[in-house]
Residue frames as qw, qx, qy, qz and C-alpha x, y, z in Angstrom:
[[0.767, -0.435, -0.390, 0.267, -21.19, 1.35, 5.15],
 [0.009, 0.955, -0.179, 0.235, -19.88, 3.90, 7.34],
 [0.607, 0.362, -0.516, 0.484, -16.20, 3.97, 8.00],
 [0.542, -0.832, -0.079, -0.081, -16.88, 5.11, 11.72],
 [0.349, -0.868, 0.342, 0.087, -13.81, 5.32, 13.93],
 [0.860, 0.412, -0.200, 0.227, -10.76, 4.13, 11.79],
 [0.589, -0.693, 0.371, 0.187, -7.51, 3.17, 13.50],
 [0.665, 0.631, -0.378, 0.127, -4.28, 3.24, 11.15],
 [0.045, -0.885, 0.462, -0.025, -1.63, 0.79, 12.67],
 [0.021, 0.427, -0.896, -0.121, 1.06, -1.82, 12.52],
 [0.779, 0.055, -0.312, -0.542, 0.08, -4.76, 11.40],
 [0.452, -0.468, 0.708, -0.276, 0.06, -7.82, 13.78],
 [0.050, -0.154, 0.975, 0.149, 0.32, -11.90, 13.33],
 [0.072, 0.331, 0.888, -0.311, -3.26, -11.98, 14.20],
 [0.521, 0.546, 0.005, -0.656, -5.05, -9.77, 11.46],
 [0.134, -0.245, 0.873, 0.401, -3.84, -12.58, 8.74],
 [0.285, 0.422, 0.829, -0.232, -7.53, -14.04, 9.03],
 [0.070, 0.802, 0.365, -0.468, -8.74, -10.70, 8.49],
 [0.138, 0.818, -0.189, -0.526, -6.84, -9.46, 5.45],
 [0.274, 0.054, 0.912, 0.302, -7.07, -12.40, 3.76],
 [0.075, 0.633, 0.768, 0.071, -10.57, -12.03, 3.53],
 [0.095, 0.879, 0.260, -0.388, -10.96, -8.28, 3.35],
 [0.038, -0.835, 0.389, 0.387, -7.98, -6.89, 1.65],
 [0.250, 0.506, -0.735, -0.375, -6.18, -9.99, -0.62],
 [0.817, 0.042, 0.447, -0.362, -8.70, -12.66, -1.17],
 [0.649, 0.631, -0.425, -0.033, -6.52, -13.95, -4.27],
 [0.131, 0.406, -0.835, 0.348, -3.68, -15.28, -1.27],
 [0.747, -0.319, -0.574, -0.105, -4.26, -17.94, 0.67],
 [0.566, -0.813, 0.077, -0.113, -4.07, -17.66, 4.57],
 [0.884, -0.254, 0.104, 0.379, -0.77, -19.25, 4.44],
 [0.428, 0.494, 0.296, 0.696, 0.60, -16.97, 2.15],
 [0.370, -0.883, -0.143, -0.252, -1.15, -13.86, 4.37],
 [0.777, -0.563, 0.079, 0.271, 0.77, -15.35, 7.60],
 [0.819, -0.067, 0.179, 0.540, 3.98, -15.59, 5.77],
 [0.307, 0.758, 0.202, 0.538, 3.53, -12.12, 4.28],
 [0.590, -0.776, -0.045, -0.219, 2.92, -10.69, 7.57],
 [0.811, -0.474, 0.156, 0.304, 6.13, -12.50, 9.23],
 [0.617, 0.361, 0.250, 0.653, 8.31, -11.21, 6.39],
 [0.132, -0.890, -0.071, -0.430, 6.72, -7.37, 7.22],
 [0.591, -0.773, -0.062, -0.224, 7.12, -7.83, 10.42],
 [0.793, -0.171, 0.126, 0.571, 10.95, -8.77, 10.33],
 [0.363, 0.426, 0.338, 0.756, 11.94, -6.36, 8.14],
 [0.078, -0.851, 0.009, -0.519, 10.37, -3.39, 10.19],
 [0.700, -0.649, -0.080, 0.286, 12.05, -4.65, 13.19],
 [0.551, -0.063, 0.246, 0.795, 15.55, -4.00, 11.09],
 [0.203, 0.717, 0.042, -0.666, 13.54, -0.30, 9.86],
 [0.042, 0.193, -0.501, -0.842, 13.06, -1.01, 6.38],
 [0.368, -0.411, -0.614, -0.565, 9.22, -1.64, 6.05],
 [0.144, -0.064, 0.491, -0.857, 6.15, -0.45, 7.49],
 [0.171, -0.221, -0.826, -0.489, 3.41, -2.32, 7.41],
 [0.363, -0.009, 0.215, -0.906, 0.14, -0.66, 7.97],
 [0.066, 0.573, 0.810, -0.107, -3.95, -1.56, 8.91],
 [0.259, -0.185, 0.012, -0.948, -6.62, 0.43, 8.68],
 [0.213, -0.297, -0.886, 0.286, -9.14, -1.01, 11.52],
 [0.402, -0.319, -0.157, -0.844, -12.75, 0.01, 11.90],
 [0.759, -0.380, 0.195, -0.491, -14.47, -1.65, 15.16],
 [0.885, -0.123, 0.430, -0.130, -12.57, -4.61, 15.51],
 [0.794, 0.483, 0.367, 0.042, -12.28, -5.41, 11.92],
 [0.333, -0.377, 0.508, 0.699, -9.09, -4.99, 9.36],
 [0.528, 0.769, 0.329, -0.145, -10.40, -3.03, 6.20],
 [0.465, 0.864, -0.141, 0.132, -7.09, -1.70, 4.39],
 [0.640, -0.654, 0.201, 0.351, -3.86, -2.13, 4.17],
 [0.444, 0.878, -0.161, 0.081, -0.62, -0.58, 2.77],
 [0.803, -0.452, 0.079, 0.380, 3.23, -1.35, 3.02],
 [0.122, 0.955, -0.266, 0.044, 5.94, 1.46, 3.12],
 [0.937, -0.164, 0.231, 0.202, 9.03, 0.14, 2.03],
 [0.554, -0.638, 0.417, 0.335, 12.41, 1.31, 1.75],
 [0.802, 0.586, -0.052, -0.102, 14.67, 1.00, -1.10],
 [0.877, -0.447, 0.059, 0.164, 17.33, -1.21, -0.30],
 [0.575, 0.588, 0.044, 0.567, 20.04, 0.41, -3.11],
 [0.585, -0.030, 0.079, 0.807, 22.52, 3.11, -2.09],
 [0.185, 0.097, 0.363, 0.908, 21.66, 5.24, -4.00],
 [0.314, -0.306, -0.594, -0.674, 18.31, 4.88, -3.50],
 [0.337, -0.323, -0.731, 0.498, 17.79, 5.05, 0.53],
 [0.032, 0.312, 0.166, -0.935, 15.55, 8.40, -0.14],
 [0.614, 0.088, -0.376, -0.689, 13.10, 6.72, -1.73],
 [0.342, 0.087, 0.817, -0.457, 10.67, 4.53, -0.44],
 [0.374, -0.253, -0.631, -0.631, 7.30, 2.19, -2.43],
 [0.683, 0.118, 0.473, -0.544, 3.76, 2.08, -1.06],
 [0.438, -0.004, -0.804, -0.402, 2.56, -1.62, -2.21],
 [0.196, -0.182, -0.906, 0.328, -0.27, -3.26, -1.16],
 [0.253, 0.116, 0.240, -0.930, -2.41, -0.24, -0.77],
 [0.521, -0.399, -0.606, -0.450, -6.21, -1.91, -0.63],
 [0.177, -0.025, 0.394, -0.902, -9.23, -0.97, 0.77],
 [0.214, 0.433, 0.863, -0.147, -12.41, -3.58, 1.83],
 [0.113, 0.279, 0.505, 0.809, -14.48, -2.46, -1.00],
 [0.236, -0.734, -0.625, -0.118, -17.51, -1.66, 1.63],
 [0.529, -0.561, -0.067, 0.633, -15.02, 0.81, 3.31],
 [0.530, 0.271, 0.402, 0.696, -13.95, 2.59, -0.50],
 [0.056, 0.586, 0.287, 0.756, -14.37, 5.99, -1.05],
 [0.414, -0.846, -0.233, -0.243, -14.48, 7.46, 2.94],
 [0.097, 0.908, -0.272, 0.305, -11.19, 8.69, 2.95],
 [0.856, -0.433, 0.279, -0.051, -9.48, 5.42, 4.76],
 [0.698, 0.573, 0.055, 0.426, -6.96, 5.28, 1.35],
 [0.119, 0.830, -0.059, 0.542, -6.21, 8.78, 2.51],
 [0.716, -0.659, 0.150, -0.173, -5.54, 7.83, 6.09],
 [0.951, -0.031, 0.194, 0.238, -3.32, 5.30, 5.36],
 [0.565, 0.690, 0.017, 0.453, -1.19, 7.51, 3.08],
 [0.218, -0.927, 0.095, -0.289, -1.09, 10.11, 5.44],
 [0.746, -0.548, 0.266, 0.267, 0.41, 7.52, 8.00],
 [0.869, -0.047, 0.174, 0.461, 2.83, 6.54, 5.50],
 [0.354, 0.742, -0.085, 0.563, 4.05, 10.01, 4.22],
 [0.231, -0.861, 0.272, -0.362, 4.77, 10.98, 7.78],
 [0.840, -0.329, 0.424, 0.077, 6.32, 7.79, 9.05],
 [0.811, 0.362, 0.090, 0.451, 8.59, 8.42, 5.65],
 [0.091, 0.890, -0.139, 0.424, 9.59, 11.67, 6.60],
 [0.676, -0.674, 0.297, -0.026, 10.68, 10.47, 10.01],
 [0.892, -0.084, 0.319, 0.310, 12.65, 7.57, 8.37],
 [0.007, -0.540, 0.442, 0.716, 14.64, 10.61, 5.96],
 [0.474, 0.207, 0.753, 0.407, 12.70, 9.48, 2.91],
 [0.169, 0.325, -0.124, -0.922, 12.27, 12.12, 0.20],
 [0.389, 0.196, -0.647, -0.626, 10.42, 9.82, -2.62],
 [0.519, 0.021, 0.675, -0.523, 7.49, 8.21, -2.56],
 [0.205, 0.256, -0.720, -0.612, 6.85, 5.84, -5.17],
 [0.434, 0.012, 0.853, -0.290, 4.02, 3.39, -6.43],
 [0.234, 0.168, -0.707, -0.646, 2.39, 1.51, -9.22],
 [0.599, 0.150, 0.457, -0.640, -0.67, 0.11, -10.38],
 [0.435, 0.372, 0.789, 0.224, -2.74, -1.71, -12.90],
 [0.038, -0.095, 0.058, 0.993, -3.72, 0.64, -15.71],
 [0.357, -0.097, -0.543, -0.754, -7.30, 1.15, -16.69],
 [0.438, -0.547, -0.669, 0.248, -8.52, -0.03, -12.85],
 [0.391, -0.888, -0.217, -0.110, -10.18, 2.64, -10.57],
 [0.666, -0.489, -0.008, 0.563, -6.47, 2.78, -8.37],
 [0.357, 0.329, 0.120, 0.866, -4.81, 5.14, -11.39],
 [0.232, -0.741, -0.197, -0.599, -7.72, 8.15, -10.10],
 [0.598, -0.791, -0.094, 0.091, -6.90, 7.53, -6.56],
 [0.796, 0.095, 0.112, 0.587, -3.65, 7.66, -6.93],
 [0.215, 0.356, 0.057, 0.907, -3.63, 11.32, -8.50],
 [0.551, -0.722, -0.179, -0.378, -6.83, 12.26, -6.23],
 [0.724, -0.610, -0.020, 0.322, -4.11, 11.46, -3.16],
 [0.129, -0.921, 0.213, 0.300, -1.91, 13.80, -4.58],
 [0.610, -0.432, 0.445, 0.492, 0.66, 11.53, -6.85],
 [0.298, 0.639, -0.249, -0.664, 2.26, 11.96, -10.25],
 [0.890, 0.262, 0.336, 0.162, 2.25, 9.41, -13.04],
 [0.225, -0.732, 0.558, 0.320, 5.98, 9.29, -14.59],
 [0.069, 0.310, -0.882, -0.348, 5.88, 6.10, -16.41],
 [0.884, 0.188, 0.147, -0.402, 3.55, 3.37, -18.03],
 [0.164, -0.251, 0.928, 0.222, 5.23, 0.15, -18.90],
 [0.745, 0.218, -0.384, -0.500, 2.60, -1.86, -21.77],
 [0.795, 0.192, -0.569, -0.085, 2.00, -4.79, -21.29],
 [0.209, 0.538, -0.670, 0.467, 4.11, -4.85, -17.49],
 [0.460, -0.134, 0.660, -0.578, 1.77, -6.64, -15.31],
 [0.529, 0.069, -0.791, -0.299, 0.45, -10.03, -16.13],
 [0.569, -0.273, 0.422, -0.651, -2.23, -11.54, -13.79],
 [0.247, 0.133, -0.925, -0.258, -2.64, -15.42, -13.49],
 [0.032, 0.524, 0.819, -0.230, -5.59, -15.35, -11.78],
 [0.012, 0.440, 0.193, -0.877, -8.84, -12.92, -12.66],
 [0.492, 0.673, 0.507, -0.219, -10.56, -11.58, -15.67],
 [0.370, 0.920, -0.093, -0.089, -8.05, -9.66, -17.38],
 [0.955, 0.106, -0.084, 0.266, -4.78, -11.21, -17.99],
 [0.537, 0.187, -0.037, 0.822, -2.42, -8.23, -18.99],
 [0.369, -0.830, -0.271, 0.319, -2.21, -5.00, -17.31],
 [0.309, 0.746, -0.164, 0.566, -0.11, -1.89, -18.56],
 [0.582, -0.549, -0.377, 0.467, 1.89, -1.32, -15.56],
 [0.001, 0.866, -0.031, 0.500, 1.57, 2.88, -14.34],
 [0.660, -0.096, -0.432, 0.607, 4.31, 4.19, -12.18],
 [0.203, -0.901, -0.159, -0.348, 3.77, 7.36, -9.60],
 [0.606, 0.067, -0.321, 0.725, 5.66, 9.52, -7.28],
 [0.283, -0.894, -0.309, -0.157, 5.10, 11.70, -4.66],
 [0.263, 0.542, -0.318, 0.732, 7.90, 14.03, -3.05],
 [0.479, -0.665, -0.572, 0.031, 7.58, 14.20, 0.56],
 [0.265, -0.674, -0.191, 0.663, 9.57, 17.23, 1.44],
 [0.456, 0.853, 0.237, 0.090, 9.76, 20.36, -1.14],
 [0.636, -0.182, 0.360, 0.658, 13.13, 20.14, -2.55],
 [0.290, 0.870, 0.263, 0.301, 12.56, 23.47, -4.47]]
């Protein structure tokens, strides 16, 4: 399917429908909504960004840039959430999405991008194919209660958004 004209922004009250069913088909719509209203508080106060990625209408991908609420740790920011309507995969709508969120981390002064995955799923290769690093693997760190595979090795990445050389 072609990805024609992709639009990358904020997510609104009224994609819930839509990214249930495209993007986290594990949640229930209630859940969705409630996800959504949680985003959407939380970027009013600037510490999350929750992103779309819209193709005619239709909500194919999303990602949330989020802040690290520590001290110490206000220069570092996770991407979670980062999925992409599998008819949509592989036409560079991942990459879009990033993009937004590396600049829209720079604005906010965030040097560190972080983010983790399942290991031994397709998401580790994007991951380094968008440019991050793998730092850590936790065995055993991700435990699914719904699915085909139970346990998960949880992999941890990082991306640098200015060059601190």
């Amino acid at each position: 399917m072609s990805s024609g004209q992709v639009t990358i922004r904020l997510v609104q009250e009224t994609d819930a429908a839509q990214l249930r069913q495209n993007c986290f088909p594990l949640n229930t719509l209630e859940e969705t909504q409630a996800q959504i209203a949680t985003n959407l508080r939380t970027f009013a106060e600037g510490e999350v960004v929750p992103l779309v990625a819209e193709v005619h209408g239709e909500v194919v991908g999303a990602v949330t840039l989020q802040r690290n609420p520590h001290r110490l740790r206000r220069h570092r920011a996770e991407l979670g959430g980062l999925v992409v309507h599998s008819p949509y995969q592989g036409q560079g709508i991942a990459r879009r999405l990033v993009d937004e969120c590396r600049q829209r981390a720079r604005a906010m002064g965030i040097d560190i991008l972080e983010l983790s995955c399942r290991g031994g799923e397709p998401a580790e290769e994007v991951y380094r194919r968008l440019g991050f690093r793998e730092y850590g693997r936790l065995p055993r760190g991700l435990v699914e209660t719904r699915g085909r595979r139970p346990e998960f090795d949880e992999v941890y990445f990082y991306e640098e958004t200015v060059d601190v050389r």
